[in-house]
C-alpha positions as CSV (number, residue, x, y, z in Angstrom):
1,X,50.0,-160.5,70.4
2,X,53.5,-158.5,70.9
3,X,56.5,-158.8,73.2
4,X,57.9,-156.2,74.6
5,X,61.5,-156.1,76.3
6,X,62.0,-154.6,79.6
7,X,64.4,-152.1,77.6
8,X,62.2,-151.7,75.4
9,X,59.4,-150.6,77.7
10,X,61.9,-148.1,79.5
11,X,62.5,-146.6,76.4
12,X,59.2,-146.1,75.2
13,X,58.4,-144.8,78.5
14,X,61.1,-142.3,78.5
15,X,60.1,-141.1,74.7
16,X,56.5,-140.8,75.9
17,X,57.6,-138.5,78.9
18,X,58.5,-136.0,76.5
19,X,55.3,-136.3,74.3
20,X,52.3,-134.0,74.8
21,X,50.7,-135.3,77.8
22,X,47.7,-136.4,75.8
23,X,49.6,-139.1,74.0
24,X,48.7,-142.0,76.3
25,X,49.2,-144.7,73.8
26,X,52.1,-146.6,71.5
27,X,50.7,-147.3,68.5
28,X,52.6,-150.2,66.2
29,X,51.5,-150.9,62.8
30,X,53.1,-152.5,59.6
31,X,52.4,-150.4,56.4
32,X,53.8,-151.5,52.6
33,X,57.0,-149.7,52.0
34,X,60.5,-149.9,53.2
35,X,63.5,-151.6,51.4
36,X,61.7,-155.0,51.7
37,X,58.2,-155.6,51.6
38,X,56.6,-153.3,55.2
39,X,58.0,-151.4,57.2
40,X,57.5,-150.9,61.0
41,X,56.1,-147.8,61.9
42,X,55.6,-146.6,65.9
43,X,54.4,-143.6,67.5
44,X,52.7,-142.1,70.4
45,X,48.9,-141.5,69.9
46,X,46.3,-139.6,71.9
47,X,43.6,-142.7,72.1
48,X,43.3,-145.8,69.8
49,X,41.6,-146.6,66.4
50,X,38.2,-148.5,66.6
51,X,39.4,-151.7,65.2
52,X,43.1,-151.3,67.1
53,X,43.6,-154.3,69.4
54,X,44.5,-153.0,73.0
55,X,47.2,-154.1,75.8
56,X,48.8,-153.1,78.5
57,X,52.6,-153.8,79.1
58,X,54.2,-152.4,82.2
59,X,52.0,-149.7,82.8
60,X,52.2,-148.7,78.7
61,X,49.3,-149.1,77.1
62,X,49.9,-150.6,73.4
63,X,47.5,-150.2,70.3
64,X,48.2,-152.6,67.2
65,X,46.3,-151.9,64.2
66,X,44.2,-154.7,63.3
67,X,45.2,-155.0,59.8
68,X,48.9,-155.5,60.9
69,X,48.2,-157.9,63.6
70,X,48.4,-160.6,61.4
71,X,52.2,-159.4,60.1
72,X,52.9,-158.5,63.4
73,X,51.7,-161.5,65.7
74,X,54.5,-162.7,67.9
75,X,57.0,-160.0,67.2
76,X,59.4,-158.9,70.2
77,X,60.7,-155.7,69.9
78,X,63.9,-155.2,72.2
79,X,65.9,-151.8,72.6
80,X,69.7,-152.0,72.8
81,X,72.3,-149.8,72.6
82,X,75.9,-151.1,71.2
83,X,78.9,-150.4,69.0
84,X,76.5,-150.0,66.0
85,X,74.2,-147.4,68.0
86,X,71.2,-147.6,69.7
87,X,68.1,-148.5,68.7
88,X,64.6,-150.6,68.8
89,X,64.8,-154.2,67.0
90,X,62.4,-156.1,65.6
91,X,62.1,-159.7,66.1
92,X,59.4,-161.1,64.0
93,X,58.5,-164.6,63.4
94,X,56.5,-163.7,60.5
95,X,59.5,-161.9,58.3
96,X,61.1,-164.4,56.0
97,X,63.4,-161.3,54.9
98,X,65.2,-158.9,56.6
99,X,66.1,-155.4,55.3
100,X,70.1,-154.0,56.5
101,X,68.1,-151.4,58.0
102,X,66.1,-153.8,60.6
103,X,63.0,-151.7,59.7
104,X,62.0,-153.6,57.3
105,X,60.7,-157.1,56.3
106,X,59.0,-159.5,53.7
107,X,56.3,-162.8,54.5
108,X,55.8,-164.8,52.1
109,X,51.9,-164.6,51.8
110,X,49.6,-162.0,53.0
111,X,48.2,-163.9,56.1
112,X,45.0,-164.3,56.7
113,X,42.8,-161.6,57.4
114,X,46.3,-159.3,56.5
115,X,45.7,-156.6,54.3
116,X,48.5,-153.7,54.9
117,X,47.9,-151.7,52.1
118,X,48.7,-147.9,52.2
């Protein structure tokens, strides 16, 4: 599925302590959009979508939308803070394309069972 950093945990974890208590779960998806192709889109959600795939990663319990999976497969997402700010980045096998941003990305072909349309 996804890889998440030990930064990156710790810094979801801090950004969900000061959520509404009800939002239990980090939701990642991939929508169309962005200055490539799809854009990553993350945020803290009270339960799950039926179709979400589920996991728990250091006590955070992750929800991937199933019609992302396919773009999102393998990604690590890492949190570091440097010279040029701090920040989550993606690193996804899938993206053949890489917007200045780091938001956003292109694949060649819609994989299979992929369809990210908004």
């Amino acid at each position: 599925m996804i890889h998440l950093s030990p930064t990156a945990v710790r810094e979801l974890n801090r950004i969900q302590s000061k959520q509404d208590a009800s939002a239990k779960w980090f939701r990642l998806k991939a929508e169309r959009g962005g200055c490539s192709q799809f854009v990553y889109e993350m945020a803290f959600v009270c339960a799950p979508q039926p179709d979400d795939r589920q996991c728990e990663c250091e006590g955070l319990n992750v929800a991937i939308d199933a019609a992302s999976l396919p773009y999102l497969e393998g990604l690590t997402l890492d949190y570091t803070e440097d010279l040029m700010g701090a920040g989550f980045r993606f690193r996804n096998p899938n993206a053949i394309q890489v917007c200045g941003c780091g938001n956003s990305f292109a694949v060649t072909e819609v994989p299979a069972g992929g369809d990210c349309a908004s």
